[in-house]
N, C-alpha and C positions, 0 to 999 in steps of 0.2 A: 552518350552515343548519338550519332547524325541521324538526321531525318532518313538518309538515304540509307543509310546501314541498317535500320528497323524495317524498311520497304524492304528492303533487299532480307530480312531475317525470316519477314511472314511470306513472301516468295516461296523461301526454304519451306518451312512450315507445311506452306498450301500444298508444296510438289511431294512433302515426305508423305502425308498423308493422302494423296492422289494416289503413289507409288505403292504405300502400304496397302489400298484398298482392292490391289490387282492380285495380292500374295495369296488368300484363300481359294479364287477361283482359279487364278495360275496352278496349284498345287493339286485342285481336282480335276485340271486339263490334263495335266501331264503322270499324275499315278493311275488315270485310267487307261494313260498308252502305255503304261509301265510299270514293272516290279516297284513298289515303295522304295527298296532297300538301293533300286540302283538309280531311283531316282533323288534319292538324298546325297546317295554318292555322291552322282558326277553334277549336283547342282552348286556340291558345298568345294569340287575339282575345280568347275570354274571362276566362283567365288576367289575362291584362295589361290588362282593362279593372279589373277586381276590383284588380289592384295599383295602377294609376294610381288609383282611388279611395284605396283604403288612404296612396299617396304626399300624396295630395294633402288629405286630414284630417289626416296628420299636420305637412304643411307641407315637404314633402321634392323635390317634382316639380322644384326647383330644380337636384338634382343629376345630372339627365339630362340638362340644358343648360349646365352649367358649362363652360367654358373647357379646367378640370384634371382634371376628372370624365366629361365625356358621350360624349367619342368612346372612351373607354378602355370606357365602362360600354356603349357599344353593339356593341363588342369582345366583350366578354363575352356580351351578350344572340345576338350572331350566333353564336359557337362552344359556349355552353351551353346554350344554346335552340333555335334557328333549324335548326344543320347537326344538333344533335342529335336532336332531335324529326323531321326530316325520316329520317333516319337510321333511327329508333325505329319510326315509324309504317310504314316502307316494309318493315321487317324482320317487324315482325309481322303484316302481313298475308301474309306467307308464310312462317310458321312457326306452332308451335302457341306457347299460353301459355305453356306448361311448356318449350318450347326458350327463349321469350323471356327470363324471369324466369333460366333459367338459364345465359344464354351473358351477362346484364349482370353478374354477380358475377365477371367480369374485369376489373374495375375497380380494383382493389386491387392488379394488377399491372400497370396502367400507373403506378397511381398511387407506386407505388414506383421503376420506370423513371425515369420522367420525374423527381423527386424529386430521383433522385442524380445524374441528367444537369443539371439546372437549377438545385438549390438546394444541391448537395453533401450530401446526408443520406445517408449510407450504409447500407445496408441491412445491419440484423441476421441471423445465422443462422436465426433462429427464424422473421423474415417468409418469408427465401429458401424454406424448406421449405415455409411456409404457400402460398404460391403453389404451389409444386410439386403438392401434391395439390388445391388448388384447378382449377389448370389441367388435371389428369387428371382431375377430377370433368367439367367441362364435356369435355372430348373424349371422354368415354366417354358422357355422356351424349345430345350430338348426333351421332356417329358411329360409337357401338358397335354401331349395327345394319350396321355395312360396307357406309354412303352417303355421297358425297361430302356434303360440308355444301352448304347452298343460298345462292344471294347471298340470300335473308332472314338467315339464319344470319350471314354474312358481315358486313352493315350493324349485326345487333345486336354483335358483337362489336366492331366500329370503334366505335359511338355514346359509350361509357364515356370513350372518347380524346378525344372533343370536349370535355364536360366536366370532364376532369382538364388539356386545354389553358386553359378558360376560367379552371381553379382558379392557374394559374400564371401568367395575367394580375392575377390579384386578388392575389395573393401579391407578385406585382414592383409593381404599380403601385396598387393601390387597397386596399391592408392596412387603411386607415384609416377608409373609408367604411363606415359603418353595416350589418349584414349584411340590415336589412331593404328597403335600400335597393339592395343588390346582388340580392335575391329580386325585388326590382320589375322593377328595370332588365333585368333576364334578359326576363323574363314583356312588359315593354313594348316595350321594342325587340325583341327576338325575333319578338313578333306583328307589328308592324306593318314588320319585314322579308320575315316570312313570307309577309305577307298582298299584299303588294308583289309580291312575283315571283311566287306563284299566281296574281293578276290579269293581269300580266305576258303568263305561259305560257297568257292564254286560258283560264284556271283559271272563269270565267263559264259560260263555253258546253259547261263539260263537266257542272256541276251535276246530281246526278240530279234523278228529278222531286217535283214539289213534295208530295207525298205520301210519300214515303222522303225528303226532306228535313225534314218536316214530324217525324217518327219519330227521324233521327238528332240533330235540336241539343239537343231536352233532354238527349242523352248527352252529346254536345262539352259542352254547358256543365258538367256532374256530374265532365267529365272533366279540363277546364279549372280549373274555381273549386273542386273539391274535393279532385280528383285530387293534382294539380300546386300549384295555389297554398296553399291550406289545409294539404296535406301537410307543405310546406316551412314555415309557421306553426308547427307542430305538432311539427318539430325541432327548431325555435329555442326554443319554449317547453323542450320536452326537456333541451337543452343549458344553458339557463340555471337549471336547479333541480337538473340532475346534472353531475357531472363528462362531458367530449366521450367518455372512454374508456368511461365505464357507459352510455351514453345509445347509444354505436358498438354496443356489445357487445351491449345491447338489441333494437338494432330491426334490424342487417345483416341479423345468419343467421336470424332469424325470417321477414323476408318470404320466400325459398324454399319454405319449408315451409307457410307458410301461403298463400303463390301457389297449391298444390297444392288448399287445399279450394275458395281463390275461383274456381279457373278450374273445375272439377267443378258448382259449384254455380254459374256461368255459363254455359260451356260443354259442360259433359259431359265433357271429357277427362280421364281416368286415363292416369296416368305406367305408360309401360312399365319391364321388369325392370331396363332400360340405367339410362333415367331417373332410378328410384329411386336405384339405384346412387350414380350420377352426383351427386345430388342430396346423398345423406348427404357424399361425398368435397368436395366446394363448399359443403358447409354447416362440415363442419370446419376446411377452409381459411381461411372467411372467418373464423370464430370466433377463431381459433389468430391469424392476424395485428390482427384489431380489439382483440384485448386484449394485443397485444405492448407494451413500452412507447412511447407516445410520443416522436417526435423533432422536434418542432414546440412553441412555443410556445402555451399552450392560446387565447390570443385570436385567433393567428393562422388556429389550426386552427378555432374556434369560427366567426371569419367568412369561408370557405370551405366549411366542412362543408354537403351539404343531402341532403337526402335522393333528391338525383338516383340515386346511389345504392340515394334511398329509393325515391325510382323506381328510390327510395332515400331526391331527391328524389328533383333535383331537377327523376319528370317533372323 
């Protein structure tokens, strides 16, 4: 690889994790102007219009209708999109940034659960630990002040699971399919599942009014097409000009920490003493197992990885 293709990879890197650090305080800007349920909607509406274009310049829309491909790939758009984002959006509006951002860096231990229950990878001494203080970073964080956790709390901690479910539908059935192709499919079936049972549930008649409507879609869409889907762009550029393990190690434990100044510089929230705490112990966890070695295949990992996470993405 050139000199200039790795400049140009930590570029990527720098901007996904800049990008990923605005998703938890985006997400408590916009469900306190709005219903959760309709603000996952029409975030994951204009996500998934932005990738149907992207599928369909590239000449790809074909693989959300295939036979071997489309009901797998709206498998995946339901459990990494749909139950996730519902999941996400209902969690942070009853929680702060700083619980949000901080209770998804349990991700890494499902993702290792689930791993050696499904794909037989067994887990190293070195992740086992790494979870260990990962997992007492978040507990101290959302309940060292000796408060039960909240069902926000609750929902952001499930959300990571839906995600690393959809990761092991791609891993069993769809390793093969293009990963930009699997960033679509998430973002297109996802919205227009979501957008389906929000109209569904009379999701119309609950609409604020058109003046606080008028206020929150420039956010949906910032939060949708830049949040969410350009983030997950911004990995895969990542990924392709660095190795998945430098590109992991870059952008995970960075967004936490810089969660801290977007949601300050959003919202005004400063991390109590728990928090900070909290915060350093889950930043070296996550550190400590993203640069453990590899027990994945780098293309397989490559077309699974997103920055859900970076929401991680992948929003």
């Amino acid at each position: 690889m050139s000199y200039g293709q790795e400049r140009l990879g930590l570029l990527f890197a720098a901007l996904c994790a800049l990008n990923g650090a605005f998703v938890p305080a985006f997400a408590k800007l916009t469900t306190d102007r709005g219903d959760p349920f309709l603000v996952a909607a029409v975030t994951t509406l204009f996500a998934g219009t932005f990738a149907a274009l992207v599928l369909g310049v590239r000449g790809d829309l074909g693989f959300l209708v295939r036979r071997d491909t489309g009901p797998r790939l709206f498998v995946v758009g339901t459990l990494g999109t749909a139950c996730a984002f519902l999941l996400f959006f209902y969690g942070a509006r009853r929680t702060t940034a700083i619980e949000a951002v901080l209770c998804l860096q349990i991700e890494p231990a499902y993702s290792l659960l689930l791993s050696w229950i499904f794909l037989g990878h067994r887990p190293t001494l070195r992740r086992v630990l790494a979870i260990g203080v990962l997992l007492l970073g978040i507990t101290l964080a959302v309940g060292g002040r000796g408060v039960s956790p909240s069902a926000g709390v609750w929902a952001l901690l499930i959300t990571p699971l839906c995600w690393q479910a959809s990761h092991l539908v791609v891993l069993r059935r769809l390793a093969n399919v293009p990963p930009h192709v699997l960033t679509g499919a998430r973002y297109v079936d996802g919205g227009l599942l979501l957008a389906a049972v929000w109209m569904a549930s009379g999701g119309m008649a609950k609409l604020p009014p058109v003046a606080d409507l008028a206020t929150l879609l420039p956010l949906l869409a910032i939060q949708g097409v830049v949040l969410a889907y350009i983030g997950t762009l911004l990995w895969y550029q990542a990924i392709t000009r660095l190795d998945l393990a430098r590109s992991t190690a870059i952008v995970v434990p960075s967004i936490p920490v810089l969660s801290l100044a977007a949601s300050f510089v959003l919202l005004g929230e400063v991390p109590t003493a728990y928090q900070w705490a909290g915060l350093l112990l889950t930043a070296a966890g996550v550190a400590t197992f993203v640069t453990a070695p590899h027990v994945v295949a780098p293309r397989v990992a490559a077309g699974v990885a997103s920055t859900d996470g970076q929401l991680r993405a992948a929003l």
